[in-house]
C-alpha positions as CSV (number, residue, x, y, z in Angstrom):
1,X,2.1,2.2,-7.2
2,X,-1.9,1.7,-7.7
3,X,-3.1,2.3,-11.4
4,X,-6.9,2.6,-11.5
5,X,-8.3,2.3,-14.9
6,X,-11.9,4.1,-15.5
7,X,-13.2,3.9,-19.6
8,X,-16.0,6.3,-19.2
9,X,-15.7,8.5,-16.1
10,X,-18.4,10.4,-15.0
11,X,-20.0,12.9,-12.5
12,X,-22.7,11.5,-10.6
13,X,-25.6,14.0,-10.1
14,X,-27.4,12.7,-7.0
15,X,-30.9,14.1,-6.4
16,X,-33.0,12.9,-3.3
17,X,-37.0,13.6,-3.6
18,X,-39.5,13.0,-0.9
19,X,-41.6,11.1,-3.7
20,X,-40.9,10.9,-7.8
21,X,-44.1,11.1,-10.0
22,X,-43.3,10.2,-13.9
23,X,-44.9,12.8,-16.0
24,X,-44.9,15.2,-13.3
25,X,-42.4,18.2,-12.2
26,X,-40.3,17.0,-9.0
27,X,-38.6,19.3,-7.2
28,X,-35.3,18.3,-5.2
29,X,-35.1,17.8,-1.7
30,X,-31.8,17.6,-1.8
31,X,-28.8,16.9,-4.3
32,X,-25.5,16.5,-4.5
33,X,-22.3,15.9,-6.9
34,X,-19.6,13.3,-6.7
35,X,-17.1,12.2,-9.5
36,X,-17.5,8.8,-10.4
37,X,-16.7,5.5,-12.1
38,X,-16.0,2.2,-11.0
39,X,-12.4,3.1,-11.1
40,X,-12.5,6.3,-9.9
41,X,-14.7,5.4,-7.0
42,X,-11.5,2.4,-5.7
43,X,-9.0,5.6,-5.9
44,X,-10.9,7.8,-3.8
45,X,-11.5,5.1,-1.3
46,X,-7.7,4.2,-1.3
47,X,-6.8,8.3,-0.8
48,X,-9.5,7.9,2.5
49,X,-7.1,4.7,3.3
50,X,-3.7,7.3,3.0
51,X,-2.7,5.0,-0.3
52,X,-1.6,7.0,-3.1
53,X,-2.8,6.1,-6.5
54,X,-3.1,7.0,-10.2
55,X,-6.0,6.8,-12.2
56,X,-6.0,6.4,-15.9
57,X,-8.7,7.0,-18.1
58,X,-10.4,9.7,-21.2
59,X,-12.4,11.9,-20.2
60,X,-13.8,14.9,-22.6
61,X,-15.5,18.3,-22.4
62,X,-16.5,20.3,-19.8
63,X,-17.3,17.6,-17.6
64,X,-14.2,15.9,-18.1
65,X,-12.9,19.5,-16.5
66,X,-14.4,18.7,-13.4
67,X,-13.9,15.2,-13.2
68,X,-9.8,15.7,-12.8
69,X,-10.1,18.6,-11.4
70,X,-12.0,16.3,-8.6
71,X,-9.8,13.5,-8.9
72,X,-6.8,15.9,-8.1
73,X,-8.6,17.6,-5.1
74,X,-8.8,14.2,-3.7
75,X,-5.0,14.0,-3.8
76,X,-5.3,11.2,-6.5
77,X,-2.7,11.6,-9.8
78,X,-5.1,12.8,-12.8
79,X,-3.2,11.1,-15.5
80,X,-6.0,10.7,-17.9
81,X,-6.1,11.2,-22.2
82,X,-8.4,14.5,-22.7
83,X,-10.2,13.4,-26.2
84,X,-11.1,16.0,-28.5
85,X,-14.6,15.5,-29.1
86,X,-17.6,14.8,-27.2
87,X,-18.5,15.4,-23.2
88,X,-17.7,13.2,-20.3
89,X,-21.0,11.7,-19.3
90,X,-23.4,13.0,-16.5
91,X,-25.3,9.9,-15.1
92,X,-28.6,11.0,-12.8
93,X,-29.3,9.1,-9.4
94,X,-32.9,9.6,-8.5
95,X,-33.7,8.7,-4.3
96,X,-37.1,8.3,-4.0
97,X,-39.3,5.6,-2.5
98,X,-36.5,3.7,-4.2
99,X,-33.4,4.3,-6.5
100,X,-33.3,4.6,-9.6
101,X,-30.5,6.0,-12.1
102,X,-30.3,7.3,-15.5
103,X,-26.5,6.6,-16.8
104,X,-25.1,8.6,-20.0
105,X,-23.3,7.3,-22.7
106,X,-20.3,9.1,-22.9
107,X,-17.7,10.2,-25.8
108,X,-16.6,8.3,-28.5
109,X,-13.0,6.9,-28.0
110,X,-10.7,6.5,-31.3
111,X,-8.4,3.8,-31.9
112,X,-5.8,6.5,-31.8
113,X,-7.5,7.6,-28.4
114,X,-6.9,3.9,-26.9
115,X,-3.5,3.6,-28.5
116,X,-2.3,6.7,-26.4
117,X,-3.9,4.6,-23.6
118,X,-1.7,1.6,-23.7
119,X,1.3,3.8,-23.8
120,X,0.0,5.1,-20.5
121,X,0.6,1.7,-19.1
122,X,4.9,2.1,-20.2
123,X,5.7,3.0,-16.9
124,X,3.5,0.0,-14.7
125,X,6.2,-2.5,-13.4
126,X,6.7,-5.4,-11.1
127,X,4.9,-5.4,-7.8
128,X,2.3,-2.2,-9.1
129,X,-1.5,-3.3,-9.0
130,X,-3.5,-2.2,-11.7
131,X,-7.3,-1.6,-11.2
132,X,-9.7,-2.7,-14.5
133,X,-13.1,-1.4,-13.3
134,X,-16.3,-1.5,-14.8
135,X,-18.0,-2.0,-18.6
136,X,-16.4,-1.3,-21.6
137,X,-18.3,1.7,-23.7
138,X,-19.5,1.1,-27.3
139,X,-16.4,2.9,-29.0
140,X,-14.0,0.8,-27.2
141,X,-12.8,-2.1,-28.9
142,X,-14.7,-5.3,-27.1
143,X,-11.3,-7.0,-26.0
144,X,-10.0,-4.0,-24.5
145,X,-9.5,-5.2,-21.3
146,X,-7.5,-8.5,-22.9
147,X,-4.9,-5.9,-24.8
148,X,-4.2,-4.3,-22.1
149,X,-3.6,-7.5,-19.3
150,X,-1.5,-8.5,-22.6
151,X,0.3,-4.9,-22.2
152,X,1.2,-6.0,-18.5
153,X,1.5,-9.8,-18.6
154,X,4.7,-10.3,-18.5
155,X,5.8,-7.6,-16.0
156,X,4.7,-9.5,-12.5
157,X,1.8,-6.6,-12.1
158,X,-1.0,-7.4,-9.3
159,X,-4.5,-7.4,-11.9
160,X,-7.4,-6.7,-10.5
161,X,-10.5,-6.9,-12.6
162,X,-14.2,-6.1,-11.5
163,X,-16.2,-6.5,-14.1
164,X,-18.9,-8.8,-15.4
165,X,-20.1,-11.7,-17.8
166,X,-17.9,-12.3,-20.6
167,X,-15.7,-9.1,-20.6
168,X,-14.3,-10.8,-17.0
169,X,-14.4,-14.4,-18.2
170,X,-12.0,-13.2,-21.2
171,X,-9.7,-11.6,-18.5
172,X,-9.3,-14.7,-16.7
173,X,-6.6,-16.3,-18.8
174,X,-3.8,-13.6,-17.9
175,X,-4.4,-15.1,-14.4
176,X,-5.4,-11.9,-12.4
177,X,-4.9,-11.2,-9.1
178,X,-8.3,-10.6,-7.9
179,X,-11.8,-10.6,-9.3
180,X,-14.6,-9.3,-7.6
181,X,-18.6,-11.1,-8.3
182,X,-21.6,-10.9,-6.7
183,X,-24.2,-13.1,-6.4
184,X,-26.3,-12.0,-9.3
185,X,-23.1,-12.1,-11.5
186,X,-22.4,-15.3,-10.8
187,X,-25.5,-16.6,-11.4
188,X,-25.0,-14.9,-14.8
189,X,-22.1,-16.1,-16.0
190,X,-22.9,-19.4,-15.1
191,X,-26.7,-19.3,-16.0
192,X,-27.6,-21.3,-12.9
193,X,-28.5,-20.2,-9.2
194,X,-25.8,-19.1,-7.2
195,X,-28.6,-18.8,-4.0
196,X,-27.0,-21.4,-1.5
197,X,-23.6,-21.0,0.0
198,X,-22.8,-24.2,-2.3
199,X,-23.5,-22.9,-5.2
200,X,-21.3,-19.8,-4.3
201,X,-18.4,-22.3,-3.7
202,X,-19.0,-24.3,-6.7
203,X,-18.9,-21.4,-9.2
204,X,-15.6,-19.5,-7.3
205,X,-13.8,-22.6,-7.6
206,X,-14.5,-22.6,-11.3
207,X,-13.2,-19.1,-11.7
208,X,-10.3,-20.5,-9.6
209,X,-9.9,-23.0,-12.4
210,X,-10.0,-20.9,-15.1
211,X,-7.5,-18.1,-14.1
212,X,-8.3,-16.1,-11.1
213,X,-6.0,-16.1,-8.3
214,X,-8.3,-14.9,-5.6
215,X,-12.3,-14.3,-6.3
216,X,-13.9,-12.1,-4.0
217,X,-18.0,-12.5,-3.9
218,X,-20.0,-9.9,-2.1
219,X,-22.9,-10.8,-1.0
220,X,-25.0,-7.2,0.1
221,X,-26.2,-7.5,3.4
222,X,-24.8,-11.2,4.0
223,X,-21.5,-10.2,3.9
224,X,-18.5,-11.4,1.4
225,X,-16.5,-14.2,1.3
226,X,-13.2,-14.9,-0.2
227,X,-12.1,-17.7,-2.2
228,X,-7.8,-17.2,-1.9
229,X,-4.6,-18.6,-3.7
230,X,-3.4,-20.3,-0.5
231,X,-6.5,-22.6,-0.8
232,X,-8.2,-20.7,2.4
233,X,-12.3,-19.5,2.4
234,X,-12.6,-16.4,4.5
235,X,-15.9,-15.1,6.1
236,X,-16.9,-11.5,6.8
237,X,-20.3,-10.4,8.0
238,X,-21.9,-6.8,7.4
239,X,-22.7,-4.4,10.0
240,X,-26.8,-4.3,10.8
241,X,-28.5,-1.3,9.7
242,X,-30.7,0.2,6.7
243,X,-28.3,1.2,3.9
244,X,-29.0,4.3,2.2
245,X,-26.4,4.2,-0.5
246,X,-25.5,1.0,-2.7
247,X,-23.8,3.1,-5.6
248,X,-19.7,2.4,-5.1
249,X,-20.2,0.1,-1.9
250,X,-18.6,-2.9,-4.3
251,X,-15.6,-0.8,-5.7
252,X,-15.3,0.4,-1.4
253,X,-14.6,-2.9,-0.8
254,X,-12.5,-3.6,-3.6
255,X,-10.6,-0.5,-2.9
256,X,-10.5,-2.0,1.4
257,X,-8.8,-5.5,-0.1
258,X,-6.0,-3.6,-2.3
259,X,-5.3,-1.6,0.3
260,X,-5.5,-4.0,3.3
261,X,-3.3,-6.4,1.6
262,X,-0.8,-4.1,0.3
263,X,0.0,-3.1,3.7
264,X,-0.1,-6.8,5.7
265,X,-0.6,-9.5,3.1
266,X,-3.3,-11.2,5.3
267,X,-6.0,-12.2,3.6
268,X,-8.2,-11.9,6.4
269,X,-7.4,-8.2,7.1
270,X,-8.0,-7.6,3.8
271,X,-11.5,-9.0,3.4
272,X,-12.0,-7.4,6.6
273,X,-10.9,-4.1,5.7
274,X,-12.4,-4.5,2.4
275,X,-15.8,-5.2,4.2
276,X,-15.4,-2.5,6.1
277,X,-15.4,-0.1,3.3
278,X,-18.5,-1.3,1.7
279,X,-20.6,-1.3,4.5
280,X,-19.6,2.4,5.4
281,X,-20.5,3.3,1.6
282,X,-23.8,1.6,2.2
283,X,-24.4,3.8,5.4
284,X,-23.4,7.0,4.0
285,X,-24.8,9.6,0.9
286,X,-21.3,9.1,-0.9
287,X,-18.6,7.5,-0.9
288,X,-17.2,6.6,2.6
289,X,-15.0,8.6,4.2
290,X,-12.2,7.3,6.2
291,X,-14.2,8.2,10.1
292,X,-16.8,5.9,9.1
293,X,-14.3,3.5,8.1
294,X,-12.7,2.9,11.1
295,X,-16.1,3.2,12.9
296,X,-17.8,-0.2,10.6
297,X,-14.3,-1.5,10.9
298,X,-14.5,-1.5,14.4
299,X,-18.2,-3.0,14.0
300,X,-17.4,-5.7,12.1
């Protein structure tokens, strides 16, 4: 089984303008809704892929409402903790001459809240992947992601963790399976350039050092590259063309890796596949569905 983990779910309200003018009244050209968090976002990619998963998570409100009651529509397991206060965040994507995005803050979560969390985790066992994806909020204890690898450590569960600067640096001493930089992440936690394809190499290895099993950089319109446990580097391009969506491209390609490697174990397949996902989030107004999958897979 696939456990995603989302903190602060939310639905995405996507409005496209033929120009934005601050101070003004904009009207919508167009607008849509999609459920989302990092999370979230891998699960609904898998479901595309036919994988079955389970997402965990709090969600609260009215919102929260319609954010399982999306998540199940999807044919995705809703097994999230329904908190009695507060509203499941709305985050606002603006798609003007550029994009911009306005992201809420969400409910507060209790320490009773993210106890009934970790009991959540009772039934992950050996051979399961668990999916830890995206920032912690401000009510949730900063080590959070560290009590619950310690939850699963000894049980033989696939991690993977995408998150950034010191929340995934912390993660890397329960060893996980997969971590997925980019460039500008990299460059962060390190606080030096990660510009030239050495660079790159210099700071994966050091992740490799420190814990991660496999680190996965994405690179945007260069492509990703893959830095394995068998000691290989693997290479994937991205398909030409003007993107029109970068919101959930990274967790589309983390969501193509779980999947591709599930099913062969080849770590090229699964970069491939993984790359494949991203680019057809890039190319389309949502996430991707599984037709333009197939269509960037056979592109790429």
């Amino acid at each position: 089984m696939i456990y995603t983990l989302t903190l602060n779910p939310s639905m995405d309200y996507v409005v496209t303008l033929d120009r934005f003018s601050a101070g003004m009244t904009n009207r919508a050209s167009a607008e849509e809704y999609f459920v989302g968090g990092k999370g979230i976002n891998v699960s609904l990619i898998l479901a595309q892929l036919g994988m079955t998963s389970t997402a965990l998570g709090f969600t609260a409100g009215f919102v929260g409402v319609a954010i399982e009651e999306g998540v199940r529509r999807a044919g995705i397991t809703a097994d999230f903790i329904r908190l009695r206060e507060g509203v499941s965040r709305i985050n606002v994507k603006i798609r003007a001459e550029s994009e911009s995005e306005i992201n809420g803050q969400g409910p507060r979560v209790s320490g009773e809240d993210f106890a009934a969390l970790l009991t959540k985790l009772a039934p992950v066992k050996e051979g399961d992947t668990l999916v830890l994806a995206g920032s912690v909020p401000p009510s949730v204890p900063d080590d959070a992601y560290e009590r619950i690898l310690r939850q699963v450590e000894w049980r033989n569960v696939r991690v993977v963790v995408d998150a950034s600067g010191p929340l995934l640096l912390h993660c890397l001493a329960y060893r996980p399976f997969l971590i997925k930089p980019n460039r500008q992440e990299l460059s962060e936690l390190f606080g030096r350039s990660a510009a030239s394809d050495g660079d790159i190499e210099r700071c994966a290895k050091e992740l490799l050092r420190k814990g991660a099993r496999n680190v996965l950089v994405s690179l945007g319109g260069e492509g990703a590259v893959l830095f394995a446990g068998d000691g290989g580097v693997y290479r994937s391009g991205a398909v030409s063309g003007r993107a029109v969506n970068t919101v959930g491209a990274g967790d589309s390609m983390v969501a193509g890796f779980i999947a591709g490697y599930e099913r062969t174990r080849d770590y090229a397949f699964a970069l491939k596949l993984g790359a494949a996902c991203g680019n057809a989030t890039a190319f389309s107004p949502g996430l991707a569905d599984i037709h333009k999958i197939n269509e960037m897979l056979g592109q790429l």
